[in-house]
N, C-alpha and C positions, 0 to 999 in steps of 0.2 A: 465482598469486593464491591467498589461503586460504582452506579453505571455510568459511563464513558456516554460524550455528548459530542460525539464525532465518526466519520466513515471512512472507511477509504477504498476509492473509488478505482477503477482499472477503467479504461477508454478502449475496450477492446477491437476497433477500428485504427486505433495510431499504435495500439503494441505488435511489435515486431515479433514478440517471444524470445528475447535474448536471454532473459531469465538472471542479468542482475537485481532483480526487485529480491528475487532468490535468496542471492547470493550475500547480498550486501544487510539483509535484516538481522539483525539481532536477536531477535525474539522467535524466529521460527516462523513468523505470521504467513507466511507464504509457502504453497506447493507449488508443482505442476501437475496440471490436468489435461491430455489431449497435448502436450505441448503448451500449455497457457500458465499465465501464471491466475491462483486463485486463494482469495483470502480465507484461510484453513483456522486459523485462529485469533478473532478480533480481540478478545479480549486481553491477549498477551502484549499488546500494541501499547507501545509507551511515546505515539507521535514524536519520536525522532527525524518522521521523513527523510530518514536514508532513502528509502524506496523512491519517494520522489526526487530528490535532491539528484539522485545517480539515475532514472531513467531516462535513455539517449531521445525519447520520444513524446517524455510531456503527458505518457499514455497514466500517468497516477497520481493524484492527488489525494492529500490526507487533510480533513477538514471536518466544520462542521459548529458549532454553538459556538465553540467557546475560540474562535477564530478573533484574529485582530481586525479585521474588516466591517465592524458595525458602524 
């Protein structure tokens, strides 16, 4: 498998812990820990940014090299 040039970040100061990052991933990439949400499995990560796209908070961003912002 090849290595993936991106992270995704949680702002754990702006999550609420509603836990659609959960809900809404495809891939599994997300538990709950303590009530939080935490990335359990990076490498299953196919940056769709559901996670981001669907949190009410702003609190995830998925990014990283190979972004459009150079």
């Amino acid at each position: 498998m090849s290595e993936k040039n991106f992270e995704i970040k949680i702002n754990e100061k702006a999550c609420k812990r509603c836990g659609i990052c959960i809900a809404f991933c495809p891939k599994k990439v997300f538990s709950s820990e303590n009530d939080k949400p935490v990335v359990v499995n990076p490498d299953a990560c196919t940056k769709c940014k559901l996670c981001e796209i669907r949190c009410p908070d702003f609190a995830i961003v998925v990014g990283g090299d190979d972004d459009d912002d150079k």
